[in-house]
C-alpha positions in Angstrom: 31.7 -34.4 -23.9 29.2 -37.0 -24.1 29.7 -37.9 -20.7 29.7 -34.1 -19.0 26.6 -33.4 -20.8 25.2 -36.6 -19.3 26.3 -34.8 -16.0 24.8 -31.7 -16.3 21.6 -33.1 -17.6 21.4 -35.4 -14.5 22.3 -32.2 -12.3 19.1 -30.4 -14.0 16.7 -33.0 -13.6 17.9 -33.3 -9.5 17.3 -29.1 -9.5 13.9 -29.9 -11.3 12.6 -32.6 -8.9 14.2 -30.9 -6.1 12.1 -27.3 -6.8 9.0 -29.7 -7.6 8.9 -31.3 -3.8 9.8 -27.9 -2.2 6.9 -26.2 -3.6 5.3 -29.7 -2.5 5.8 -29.0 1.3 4.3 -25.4 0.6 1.3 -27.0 -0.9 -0.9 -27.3 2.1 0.5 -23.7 3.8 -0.6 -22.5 0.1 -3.8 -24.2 0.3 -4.5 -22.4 3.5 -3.5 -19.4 2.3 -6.1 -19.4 -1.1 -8.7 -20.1 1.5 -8.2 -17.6 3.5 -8.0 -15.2 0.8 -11.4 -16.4 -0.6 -12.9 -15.7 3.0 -12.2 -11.7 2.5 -8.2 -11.3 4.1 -7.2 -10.2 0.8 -9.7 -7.3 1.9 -8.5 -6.9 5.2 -4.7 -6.6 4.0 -5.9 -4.0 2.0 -7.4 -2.4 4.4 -4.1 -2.3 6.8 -2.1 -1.4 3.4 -4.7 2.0 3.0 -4.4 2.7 7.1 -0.5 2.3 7.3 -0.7 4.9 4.1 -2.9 7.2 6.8 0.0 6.8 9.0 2.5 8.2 6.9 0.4 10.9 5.4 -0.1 12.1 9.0 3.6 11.9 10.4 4.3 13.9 7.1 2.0 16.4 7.8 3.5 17.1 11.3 6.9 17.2 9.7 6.0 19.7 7.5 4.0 21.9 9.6 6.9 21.6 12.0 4.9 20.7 15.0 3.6 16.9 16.2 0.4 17.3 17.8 -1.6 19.5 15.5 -2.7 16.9 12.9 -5.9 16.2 14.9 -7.0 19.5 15.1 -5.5 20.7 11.5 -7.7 17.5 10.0 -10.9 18.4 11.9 -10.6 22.0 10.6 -10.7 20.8 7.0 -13.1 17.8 7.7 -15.7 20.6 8.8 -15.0 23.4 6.2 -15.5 20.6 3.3 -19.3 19.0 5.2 -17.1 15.6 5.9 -17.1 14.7 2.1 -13.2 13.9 1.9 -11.5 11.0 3.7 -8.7 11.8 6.3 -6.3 10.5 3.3 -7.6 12.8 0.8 -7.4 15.8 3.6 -3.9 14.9 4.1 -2.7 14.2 1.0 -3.9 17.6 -0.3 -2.5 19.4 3.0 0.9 18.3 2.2 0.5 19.1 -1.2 -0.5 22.5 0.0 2.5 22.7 2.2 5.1 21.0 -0.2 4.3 23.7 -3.2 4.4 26.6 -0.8 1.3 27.5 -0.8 0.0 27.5 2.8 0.7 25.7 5.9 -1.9 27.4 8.4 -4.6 25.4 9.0 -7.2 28.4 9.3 -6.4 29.6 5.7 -6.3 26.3 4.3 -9.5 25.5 5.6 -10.8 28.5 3.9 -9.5 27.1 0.7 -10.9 23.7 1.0 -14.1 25.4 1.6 -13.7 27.8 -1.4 -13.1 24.7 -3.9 -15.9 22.7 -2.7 -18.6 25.5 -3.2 -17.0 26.5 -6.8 -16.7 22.8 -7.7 -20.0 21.8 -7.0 -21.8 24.4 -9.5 -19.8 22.9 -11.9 -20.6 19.6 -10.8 -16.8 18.4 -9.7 -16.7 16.6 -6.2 -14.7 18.0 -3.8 -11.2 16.1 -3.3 -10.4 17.0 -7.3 -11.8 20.9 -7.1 -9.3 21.0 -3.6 -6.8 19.4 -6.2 -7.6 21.9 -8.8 -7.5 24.8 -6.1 -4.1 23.9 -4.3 -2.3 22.7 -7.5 -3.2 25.6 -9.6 -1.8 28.1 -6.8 1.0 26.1 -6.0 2.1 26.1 -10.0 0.4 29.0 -11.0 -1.3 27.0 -13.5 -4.0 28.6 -15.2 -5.3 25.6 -16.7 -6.3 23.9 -13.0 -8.1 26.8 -11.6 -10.1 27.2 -14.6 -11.2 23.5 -13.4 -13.5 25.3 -10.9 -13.9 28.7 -12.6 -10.9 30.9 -11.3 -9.5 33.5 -13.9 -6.1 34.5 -13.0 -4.0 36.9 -15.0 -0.4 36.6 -13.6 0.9 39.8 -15.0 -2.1 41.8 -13.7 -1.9 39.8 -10.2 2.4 40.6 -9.8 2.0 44.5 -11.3 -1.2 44.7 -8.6 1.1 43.2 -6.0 4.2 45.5 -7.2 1.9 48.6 -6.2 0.9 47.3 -2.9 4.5 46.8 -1.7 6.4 49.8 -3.8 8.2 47.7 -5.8 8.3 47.3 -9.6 6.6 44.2 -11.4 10.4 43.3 -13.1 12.3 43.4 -9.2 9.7 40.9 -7.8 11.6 37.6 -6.5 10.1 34.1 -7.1 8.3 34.2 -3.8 6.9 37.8 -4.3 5.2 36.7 -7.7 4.0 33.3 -6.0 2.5 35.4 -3.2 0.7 38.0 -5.7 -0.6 34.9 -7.7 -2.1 33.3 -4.5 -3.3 36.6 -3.6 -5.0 37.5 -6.7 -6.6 33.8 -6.7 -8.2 33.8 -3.6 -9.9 37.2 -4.4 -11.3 36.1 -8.0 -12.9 32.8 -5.8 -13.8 35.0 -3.4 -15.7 37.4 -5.7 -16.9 34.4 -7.6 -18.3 33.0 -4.2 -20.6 36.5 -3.9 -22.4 35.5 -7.1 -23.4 32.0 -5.8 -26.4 31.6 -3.4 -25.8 30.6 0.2 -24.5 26.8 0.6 -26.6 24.2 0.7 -25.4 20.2 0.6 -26.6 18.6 -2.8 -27.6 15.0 -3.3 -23.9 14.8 -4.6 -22.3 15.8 -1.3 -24.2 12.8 0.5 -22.8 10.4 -1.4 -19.7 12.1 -1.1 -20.4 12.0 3.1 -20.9 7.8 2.3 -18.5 7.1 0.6 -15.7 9.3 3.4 -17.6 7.7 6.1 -17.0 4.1 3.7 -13.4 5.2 3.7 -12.9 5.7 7.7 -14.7 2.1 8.8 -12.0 0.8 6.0 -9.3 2.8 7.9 -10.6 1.5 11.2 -10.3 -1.9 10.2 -7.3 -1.6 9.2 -5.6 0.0 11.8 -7.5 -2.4 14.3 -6.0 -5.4 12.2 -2.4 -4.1 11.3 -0.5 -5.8 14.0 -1.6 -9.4 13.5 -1.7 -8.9 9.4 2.0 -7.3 9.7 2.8 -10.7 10.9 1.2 -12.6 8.7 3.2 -10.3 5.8 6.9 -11.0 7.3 5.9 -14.6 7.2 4.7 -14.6 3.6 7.9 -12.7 2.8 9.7 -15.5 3.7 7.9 -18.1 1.9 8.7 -16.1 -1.1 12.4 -15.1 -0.3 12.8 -19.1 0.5 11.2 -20.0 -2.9 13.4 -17.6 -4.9 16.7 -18.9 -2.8 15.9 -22.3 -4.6 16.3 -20.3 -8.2 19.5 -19.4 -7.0 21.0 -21.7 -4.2 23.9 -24.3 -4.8 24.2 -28.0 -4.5 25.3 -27.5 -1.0 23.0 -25.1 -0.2 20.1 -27.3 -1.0 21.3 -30.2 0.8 21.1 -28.2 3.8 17.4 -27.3 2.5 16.8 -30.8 2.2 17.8 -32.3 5.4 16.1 -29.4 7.2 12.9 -30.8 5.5 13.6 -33.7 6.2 14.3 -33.0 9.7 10.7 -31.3 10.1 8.8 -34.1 8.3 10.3 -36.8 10.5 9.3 -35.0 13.6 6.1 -34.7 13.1 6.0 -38.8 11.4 7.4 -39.7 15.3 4.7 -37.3 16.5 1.6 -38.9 14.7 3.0 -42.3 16.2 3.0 -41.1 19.7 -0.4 -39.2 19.1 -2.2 -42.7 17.0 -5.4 -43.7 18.5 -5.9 -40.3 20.2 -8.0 -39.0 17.6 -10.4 -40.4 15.6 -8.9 -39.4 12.5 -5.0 -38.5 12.7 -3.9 -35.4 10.5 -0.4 -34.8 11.6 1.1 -37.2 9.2 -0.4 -37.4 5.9 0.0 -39.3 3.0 1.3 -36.3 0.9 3.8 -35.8 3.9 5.0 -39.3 3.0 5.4 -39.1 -0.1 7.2 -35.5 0.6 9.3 -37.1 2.9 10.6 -39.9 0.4 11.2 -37.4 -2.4 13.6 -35.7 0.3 15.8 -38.4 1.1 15.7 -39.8 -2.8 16.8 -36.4 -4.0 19.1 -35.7 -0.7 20.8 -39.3 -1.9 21.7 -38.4 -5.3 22.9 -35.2 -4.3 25.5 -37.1 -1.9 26.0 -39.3 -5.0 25.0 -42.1 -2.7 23.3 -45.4 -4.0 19.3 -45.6 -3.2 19.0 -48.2 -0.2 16.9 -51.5 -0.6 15.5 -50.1 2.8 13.6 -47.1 1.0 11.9 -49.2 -1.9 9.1 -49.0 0.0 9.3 -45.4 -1.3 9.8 -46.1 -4.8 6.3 -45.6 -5.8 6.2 -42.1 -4.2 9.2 -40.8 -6.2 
């Protein structure tokens, strides 16, 4: 018992030591990586993350519309009816939501709507991409509670009895859809009415900043769609840092053997190379001391893996390991 606990023991220190030097040959890729990150690529990843969101809020859109092409147009259409105070993001996510609870999917009438939100929102002092929420979401749920948001008072058994009337039809025969189409009727003309009461539209202080911070939110866009190709890259490789640093959590004896001699492999490489490169340079970086004491740690922990005694030849290396 004594002796297999011995065994085991020995096995986990080898893992230990063995995770300790991989994350050792990481340590200078990691280094790299913190300083990028300090220079502002955190920023620009985020800034691809936000632009590949664009992307699949606009190939949405055409799928729901049922037509490729009409994004563009669609998105300047609600871009001008709300005075450029929403972000192509917001505009799109609160198309689709307009299209994905029914409510409306041409781009004329939903531009009406946009434009009907903003005006009623802003005399209650809401900004425009919630009072759009408030608008669409309401309709789309027939939920009192979010038109009230922006001052819409919707009764739903005086808006399907109304609707009964206009189609012959009595209030307890109306389908689903008939009662969602008397509640979006009956919505749009309380806004509209409520519309006639305000004076004509003028941009507040409120909208400018609004106008910033969309204009803010394209140049962020830009960036990032400008940038996606080369930081996509640089993402697949730093999956597989992580992937390769979880393997070692979970990889055999065998397994890391192959690890280890494929480190071993790369570090000796580039020792030959800083030989054939010395006196070239005035300072030689391709073999560092770190990389030697890397490369030691390698072929002591490869060693005991194989169960093979440490060589006289490598206690030059002792005082690395």
């Amino acid at each position: 018992k004594t002796s297999k606990y011995e065994k085991e023991t020995k096995k986990a220190g080898m893992s230990s030591r063995l995770l300790s030097n991989s994350f050792a040959t990481m340590r200078s890729h990691m280094l790299l990586f913190n300083f990028a990150m300090g220079l502002g690529v955190r920023q620009l990843i985020k800034f691809a993350s936000e632009s590949a969101k664009l992307k699949n809020m606009e190939t949405a859109f055409n799928e729901l519309s049922g037509g490729v092409g009409n994004a563009t147009v669609s998105l300047e259409k609600l871009r001008q009816a709300t005075d450029g105070t929403m972000s192509s993001f917001d505009l799109f996510q609160q198309a689709n939501n307009a299209m994905i609870l029914g409510v409306t999917k041409n781009s004329d009438e939903m531009a009406e709507m946009f434009d009907m939100a903003q005006r009623l929102g802003r005399a209650l002092g809401r900004d425009t991409a919630s009072s759009v929420e408030s608008l669409i979401t309401g309709i789309g749920r027939q939920s009192r509670l979010m038109l009230d948001n922006i001052g819409i008072i919707v009764k739903s058994d005086e808006a399907y009895k109304s609707y009964a009337d206009q189609i012959g039809k009595s209030v307890s025969s109306l389908s689903d859809a008939e009662k969602k189409q008397a509640f979006f009727n009956a919505t749009l003309e309380s806004a509209r009415q409520k519309l006639k009461s305000l004076p004509d539209e003028t941009l507040t202080t409120q909208d400018r900043f609004d106008q910033l911070s969309s204009s803010t939110s394209e140049l962020t866009l830009a960036i990032g769609n400008a940038l996606t190709p080369v930081l996509t890259k640089a993402a697949v490789a730093l999956t597989k840092v992580v992937n390769a640093t979880t393997d070692l959590f979970t990889t055999d004896d065998e397994e890391r053997i192959k690890i280890l001699k494929k480190e071993i492999k790369f570090l000796e490489d580039r020792q030959e190379k800083s030989k054939q490169e010395k006196g070239k340079f005035k300072n030689n970086f391709i073999f560092t001391t770190e990389d030697l004491k890397d490369l030691a740690n390698y072929k002591s922990e490869l060693m005991k893996l194989q169960n093979v005694d440490f060589p006289e030849s490598m206690n030059g290396f002792n005082k690395y390991v």
